[in-house]
C-alpha positions as CSV (number, residue, x, y, z in Angstrom):
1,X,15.0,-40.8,22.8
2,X,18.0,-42.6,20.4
3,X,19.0,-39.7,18.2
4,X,21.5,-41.9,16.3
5,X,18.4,-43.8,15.2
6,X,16.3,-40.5,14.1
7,X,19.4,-39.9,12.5
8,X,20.0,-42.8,10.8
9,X,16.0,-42.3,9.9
10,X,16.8,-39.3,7.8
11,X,18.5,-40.6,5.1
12,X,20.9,-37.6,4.3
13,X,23.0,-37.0,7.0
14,X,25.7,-39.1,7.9
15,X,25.6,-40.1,11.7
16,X,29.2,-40.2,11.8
17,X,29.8,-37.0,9.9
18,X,27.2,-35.2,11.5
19,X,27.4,-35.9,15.2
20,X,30.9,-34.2,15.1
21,X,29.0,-31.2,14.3
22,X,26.8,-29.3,16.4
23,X,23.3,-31.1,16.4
24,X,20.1,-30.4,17.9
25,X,16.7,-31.7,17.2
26,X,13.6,-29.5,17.8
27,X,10.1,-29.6,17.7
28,X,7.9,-28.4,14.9
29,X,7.8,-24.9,16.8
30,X,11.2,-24.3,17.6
31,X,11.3,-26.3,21.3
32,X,14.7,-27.7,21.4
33,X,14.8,-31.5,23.0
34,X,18.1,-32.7,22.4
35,X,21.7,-31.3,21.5
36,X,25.5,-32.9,21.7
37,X,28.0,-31.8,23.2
38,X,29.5,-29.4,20.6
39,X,26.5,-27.6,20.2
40,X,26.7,-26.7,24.0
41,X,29.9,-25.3,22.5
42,X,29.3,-23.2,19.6
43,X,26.2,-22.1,21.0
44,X,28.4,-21.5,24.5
45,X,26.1,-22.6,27.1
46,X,24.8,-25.3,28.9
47,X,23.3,-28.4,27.2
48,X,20.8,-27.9,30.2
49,X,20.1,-24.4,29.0
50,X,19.7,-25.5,25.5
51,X,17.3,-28.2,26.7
52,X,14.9,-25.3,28.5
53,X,15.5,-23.0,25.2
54,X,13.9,-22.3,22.0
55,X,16.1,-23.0,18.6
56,X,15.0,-18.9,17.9
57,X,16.9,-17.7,21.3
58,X,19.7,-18.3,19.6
59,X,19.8,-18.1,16.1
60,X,18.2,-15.1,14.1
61,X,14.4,-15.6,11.9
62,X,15.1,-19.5,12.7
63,X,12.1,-20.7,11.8
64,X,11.8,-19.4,8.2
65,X,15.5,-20.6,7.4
66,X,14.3,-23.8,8.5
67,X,11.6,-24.0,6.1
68,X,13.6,-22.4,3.5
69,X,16.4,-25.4,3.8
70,X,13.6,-28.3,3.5
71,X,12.3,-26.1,0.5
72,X,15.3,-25.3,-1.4
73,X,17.0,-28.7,-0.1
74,X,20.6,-26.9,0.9
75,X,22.2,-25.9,3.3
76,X,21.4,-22.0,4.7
77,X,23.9,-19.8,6.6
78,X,22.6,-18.6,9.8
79,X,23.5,-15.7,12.5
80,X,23.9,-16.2,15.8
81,X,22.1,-13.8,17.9
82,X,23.2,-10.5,18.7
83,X,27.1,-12.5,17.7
84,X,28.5,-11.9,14.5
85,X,29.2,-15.7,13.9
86,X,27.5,-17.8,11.1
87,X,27.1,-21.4,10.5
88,X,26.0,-23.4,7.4
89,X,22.7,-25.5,8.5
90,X,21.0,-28.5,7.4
91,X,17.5,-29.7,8.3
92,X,16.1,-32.6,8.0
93,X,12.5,-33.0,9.1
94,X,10.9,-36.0,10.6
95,X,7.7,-37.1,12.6
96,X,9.7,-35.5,15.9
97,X,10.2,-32.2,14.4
98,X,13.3,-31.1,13.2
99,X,17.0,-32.3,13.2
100,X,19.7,-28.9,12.4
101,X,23.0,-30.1,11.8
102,X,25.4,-27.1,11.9
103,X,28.9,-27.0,10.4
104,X,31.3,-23.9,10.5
105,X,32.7,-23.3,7.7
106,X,35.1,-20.9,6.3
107,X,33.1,-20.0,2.9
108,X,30.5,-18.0,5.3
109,X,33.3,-15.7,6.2
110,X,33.6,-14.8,3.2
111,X,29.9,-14.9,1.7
112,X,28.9,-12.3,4.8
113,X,31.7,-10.1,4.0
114,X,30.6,-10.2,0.1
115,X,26.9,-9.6,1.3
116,X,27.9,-6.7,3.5
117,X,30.1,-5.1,0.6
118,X,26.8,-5.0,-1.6
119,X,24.7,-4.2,1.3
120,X,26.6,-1.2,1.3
121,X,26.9,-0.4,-2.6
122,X,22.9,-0.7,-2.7
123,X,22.9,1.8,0.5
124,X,24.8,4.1,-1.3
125,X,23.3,3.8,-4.7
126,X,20.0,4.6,-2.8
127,X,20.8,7.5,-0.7
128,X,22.9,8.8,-3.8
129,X,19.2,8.4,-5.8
130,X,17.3,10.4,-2.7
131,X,19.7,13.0,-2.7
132,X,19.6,13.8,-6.6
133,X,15.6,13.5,-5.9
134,X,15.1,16.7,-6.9
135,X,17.0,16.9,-9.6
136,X,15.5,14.0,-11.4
137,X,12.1,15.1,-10.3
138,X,11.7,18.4,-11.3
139,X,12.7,18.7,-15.1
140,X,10.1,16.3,-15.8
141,X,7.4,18.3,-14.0
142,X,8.1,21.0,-15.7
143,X,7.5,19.0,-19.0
144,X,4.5,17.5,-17.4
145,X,3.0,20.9,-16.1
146,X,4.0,23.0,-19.9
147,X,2.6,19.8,-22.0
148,X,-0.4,19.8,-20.0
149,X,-0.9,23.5,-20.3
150,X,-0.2,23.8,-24.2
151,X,-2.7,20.9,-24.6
152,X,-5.2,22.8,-22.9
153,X,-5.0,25.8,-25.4
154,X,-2.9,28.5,-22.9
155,X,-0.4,28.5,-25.4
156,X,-2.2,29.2,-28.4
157,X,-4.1,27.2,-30.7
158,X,-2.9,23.8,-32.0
159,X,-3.7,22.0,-34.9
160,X,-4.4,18.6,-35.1
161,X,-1.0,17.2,-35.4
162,X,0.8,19.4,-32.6
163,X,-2.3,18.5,-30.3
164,X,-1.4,14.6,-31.1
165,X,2.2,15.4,-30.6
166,X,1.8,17.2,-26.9
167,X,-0.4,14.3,-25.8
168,X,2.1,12.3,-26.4
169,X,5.0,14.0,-24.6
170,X,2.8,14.7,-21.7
171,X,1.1,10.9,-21.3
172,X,4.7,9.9,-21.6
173,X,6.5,12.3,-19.0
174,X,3.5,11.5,-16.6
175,X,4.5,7.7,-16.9
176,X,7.9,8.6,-16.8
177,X,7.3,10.9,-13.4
178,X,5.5,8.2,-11.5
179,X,8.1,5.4,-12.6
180,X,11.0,7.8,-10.7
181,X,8.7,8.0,-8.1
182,X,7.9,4.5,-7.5
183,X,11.8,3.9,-7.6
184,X,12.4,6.9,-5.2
185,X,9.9,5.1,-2.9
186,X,11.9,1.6,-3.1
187,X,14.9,2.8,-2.4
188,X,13.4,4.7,0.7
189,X,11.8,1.4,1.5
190,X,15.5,0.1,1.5
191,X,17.4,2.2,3.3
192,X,14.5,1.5,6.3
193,X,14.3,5.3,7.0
194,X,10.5,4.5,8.4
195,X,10.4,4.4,12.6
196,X,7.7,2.5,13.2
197,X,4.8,4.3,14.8
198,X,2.0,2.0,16.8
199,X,-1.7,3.6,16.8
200,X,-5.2,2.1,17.3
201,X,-7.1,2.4,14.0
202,X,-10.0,1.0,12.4
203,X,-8.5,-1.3,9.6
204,X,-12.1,-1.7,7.8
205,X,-11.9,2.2,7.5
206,X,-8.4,2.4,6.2
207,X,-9.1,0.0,3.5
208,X,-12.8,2.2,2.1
209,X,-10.4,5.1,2.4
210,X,-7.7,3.2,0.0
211,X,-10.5,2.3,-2.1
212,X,-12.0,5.9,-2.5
213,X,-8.5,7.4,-2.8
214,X,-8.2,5.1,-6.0
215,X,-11.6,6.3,-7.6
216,X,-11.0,8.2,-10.4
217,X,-8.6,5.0,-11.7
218,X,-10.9,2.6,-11.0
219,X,-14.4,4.3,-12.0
220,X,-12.8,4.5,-15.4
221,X,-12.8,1.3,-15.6
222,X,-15.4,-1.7,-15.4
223,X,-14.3,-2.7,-11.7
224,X,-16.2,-3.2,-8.3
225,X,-14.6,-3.0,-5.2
226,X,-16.1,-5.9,-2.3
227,X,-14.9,-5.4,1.2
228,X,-15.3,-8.9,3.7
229,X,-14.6,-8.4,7.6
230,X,-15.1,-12.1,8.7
231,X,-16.6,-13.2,11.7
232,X,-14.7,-12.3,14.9
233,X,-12.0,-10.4,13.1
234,X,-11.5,-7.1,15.3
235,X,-11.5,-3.9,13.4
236,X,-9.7,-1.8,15.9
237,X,-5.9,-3.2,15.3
238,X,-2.3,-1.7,16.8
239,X,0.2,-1.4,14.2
240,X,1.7,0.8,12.3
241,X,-1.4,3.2,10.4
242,X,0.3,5.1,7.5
243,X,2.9,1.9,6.5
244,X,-0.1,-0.6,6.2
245,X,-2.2,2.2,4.2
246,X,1.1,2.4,1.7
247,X,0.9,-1.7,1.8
248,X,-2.6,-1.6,0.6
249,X,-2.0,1.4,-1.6
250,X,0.6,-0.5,-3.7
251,X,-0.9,-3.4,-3.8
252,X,-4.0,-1.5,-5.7
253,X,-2.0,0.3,-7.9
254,X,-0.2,-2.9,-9.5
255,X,-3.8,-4.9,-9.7
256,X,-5.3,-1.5,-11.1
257,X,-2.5,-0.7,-13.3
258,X,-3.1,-4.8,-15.1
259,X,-6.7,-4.8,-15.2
260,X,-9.3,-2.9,-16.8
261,X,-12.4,-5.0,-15.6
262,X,-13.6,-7.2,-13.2
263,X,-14.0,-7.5,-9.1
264,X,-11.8,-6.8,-6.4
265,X,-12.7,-8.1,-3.4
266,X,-10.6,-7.5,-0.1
267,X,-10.8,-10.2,2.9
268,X,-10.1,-9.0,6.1
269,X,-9.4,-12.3,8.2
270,X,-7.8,-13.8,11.8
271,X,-5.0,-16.3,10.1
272,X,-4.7,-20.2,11.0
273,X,-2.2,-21.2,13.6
274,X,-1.0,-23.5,10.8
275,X,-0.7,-20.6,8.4
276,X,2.0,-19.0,10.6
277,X,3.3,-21.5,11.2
278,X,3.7,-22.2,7.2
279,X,5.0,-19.5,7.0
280,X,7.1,-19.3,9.9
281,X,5.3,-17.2,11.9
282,X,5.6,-17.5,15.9
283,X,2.0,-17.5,17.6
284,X,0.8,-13.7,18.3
285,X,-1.6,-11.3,17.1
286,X,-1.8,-10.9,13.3
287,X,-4.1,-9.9,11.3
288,X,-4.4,-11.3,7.5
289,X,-5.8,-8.9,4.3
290,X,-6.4,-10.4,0.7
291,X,-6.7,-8.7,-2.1
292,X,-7.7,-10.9,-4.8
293,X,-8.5,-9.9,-8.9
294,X,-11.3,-12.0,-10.9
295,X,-9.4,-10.7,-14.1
296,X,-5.4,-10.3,-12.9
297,X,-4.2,-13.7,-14.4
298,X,-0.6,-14.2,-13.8
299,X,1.9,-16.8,-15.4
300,X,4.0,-18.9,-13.5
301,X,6.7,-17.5,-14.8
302,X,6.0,-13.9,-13.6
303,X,4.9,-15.4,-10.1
304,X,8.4,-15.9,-9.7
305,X,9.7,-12.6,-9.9
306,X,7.0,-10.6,-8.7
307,X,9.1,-8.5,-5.5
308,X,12.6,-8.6,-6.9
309,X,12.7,-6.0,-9.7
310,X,16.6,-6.6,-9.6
311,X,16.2,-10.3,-10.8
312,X,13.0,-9.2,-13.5
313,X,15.6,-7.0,-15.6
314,X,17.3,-10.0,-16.4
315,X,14.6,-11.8,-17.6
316,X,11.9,-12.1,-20.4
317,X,9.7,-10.1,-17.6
318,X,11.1,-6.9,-18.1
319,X,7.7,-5.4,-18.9
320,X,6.9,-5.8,-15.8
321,X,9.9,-4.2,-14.1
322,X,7.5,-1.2,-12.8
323,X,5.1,-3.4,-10.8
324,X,7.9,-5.4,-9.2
325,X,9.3,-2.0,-8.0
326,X,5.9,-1.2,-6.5
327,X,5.6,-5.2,-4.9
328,X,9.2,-4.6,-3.7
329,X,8.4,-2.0,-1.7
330,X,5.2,-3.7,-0.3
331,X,8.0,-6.6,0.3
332,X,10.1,-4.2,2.3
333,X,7.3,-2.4,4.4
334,X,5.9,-5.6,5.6
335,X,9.1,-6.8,6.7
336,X,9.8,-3.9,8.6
337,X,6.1,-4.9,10.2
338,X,7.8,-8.8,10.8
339,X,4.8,-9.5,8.6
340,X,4.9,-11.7,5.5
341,X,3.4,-11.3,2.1
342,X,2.9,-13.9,-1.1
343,X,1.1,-14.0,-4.3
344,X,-1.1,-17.2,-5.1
345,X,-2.6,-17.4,-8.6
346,X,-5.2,-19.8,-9.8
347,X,-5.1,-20.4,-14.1
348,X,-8.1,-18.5,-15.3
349,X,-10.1,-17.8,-11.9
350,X,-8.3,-15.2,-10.1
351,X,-4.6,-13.6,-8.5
352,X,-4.6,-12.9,-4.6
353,X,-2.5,-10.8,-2.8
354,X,-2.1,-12.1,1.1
355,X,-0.4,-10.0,3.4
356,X,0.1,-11.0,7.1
357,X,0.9,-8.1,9.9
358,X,1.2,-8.6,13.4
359,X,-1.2,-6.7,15.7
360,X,-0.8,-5.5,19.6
């Protein structure tokens, strides 16, 4: 193999600038087949050892910053791993696979250091917001619990204006109530306070219990529920049981809370070896749940900032600031799973949730 010529193949890295850089070409799943000499360096080992290796052995979630360099067309700093030392890569793919180019450079120092500083204001900010908890909770459960009351009659009697008045405060409060809530629960999703807790359960089961859990919301509205286990899917799975019910749970309540008709179906599938590897994804046990909506049509504009409530508030989306705080979490418990989840969305047919977990 003549890497100068793959290299000259490329296009966008210069042979002679890049080959004083560490460089190592890989295969489309990670198998590394050849390296230079400084990459034996930086990555301080053998270029024999490198030859035997896989490019994930030694730097951290490779394969999705991979894809996410050929996608946004940049460079992407990467971690060594278990080493505190970062690199800026560049890929470049071709027919053999990959070819990483990796350059120190100073900037990283200080772009880690600037993303462990807010790493630690958001820690903060969220353990400051689950410490005053209670103190943002309970106020508005007393207004809740006394508006509900009054409008019931125990009060006294009402006349038709104060009755329209106290429906008001108490449809309001409860709104307010569950959006503290659903903040609460991101910035627990944050901090990763969950241990994750492996059980055998019957994921067809957990979903109809979802499902009826949600019936009161949905009954009141003109949707039907469809569950599909396909073909040689097992129901029995390993994982965590009470983070995948909150997955499904939020998923549900940010279709429910945009629809008011319609079907929801749920697809309980085995996904492609070329999905995970889309998605970057090594080859294990996973199992794949959509959730699509006949009558949740999204813009692409909203597709864009559909788990990063953060980003929303400074955009024309801000509408829709509660549902990205409900997605965000989802974002966060599946990552804590070393799943993946996106949102595709077809003009005028339907929006589908996928989610992807890994099973034992």
């Amino acid at each position: 193999m003549d890497i100068k010529k793959i290299l000259f193949r490329t296009n966008s890295i210069d042979v002679e600038k890049a080959l004083p850089d560490a460089v190592v070409m890989c295969t489309k799943d990670g198998k590394i087949e050849w390296v230079n000499d400084v990459a034996a360096e930086i990555f301080e080992t053998s270029k024999m050892h490198l030859l035997t290796s896989n490019i994930s052995d030694f730097i951290e979630n490779s394969m999705n910053l991979i894809l996410n360099s050929l996608v946004l067309q940049k460079p992407v700093i990467t971690k060594f791993v278990n080493k505190e030392v970062y690199f800026d890569m560049t890929v470049k793919e071709i027919n053999e696979g990959y070819v990483l180019d990796f350059r120190d450079n100073i900037s990283n120092e200080l772009n880690v250091n600037n993303i462990n500083i807010e790493e630690n204001i958001s820690k903060d900010k969220n353990n400051f917001l689950l410490k005053i908890a209670n103190d943002l909770k309970s106020p508005i459960q007393s207004i809740v619990g006394f508006s509900q009351a009054m409008a019931d009659g125990l009060g006294g009697e009402l006349n038709e204006q104060q009755e329209k008045y106290i429906k008001i405060i108490n449809k309001n409060s409860t709104d307010l109530m569950y959006f503290i809530a659903k903040m609460l629960q991101l910035s627990q999703t944050e901090l990763d306070l969950n241990t994750i807790e492996n059980k055998i359960f019957d994921i067809q089961s957990l979903v109809s219990a979802v499902i009826k859990y949600n019936e009161q919301l949905y009954k009141e509205k003109e949707i039907k529920f469809s569950i599909i286990l396909e073909e040689g899917v097992k129901k029995t799975i390993a994982t965590d049981e009470n983070i995948v019910k909150n997955i499904l749970q939020n998923i549900l309540e940010a279709i429910l809370k945009s629809v008011d008709l319609g079907e929801i179906v749920i697809n309980i599938t085995n996904p492609s070896s070329e999905l995970l590897f889309e998605k970057g994804l090594n080859e294990a046990n996973y199992i794949q749940i959509s959730i699509s909506s006949s009558s949740m049509l999204l813009s692409e504009n909203e597709l864009d900032f559909m788990f990063d409530p953060y980003k929303i508030l400074d955009s024309s989306n801000r509408k829709n600031v509660l549902r990205a705080m409900i997605l965000a979490s989802v974002r966060n418990w599946i990552q804590q799973l070393n799943g993946t989840v996106w949102v595709e969305s077809q003009i005028l047919k339907n929006t589908c949730f996928n989610v992807i977990i890994p099973t034992n």
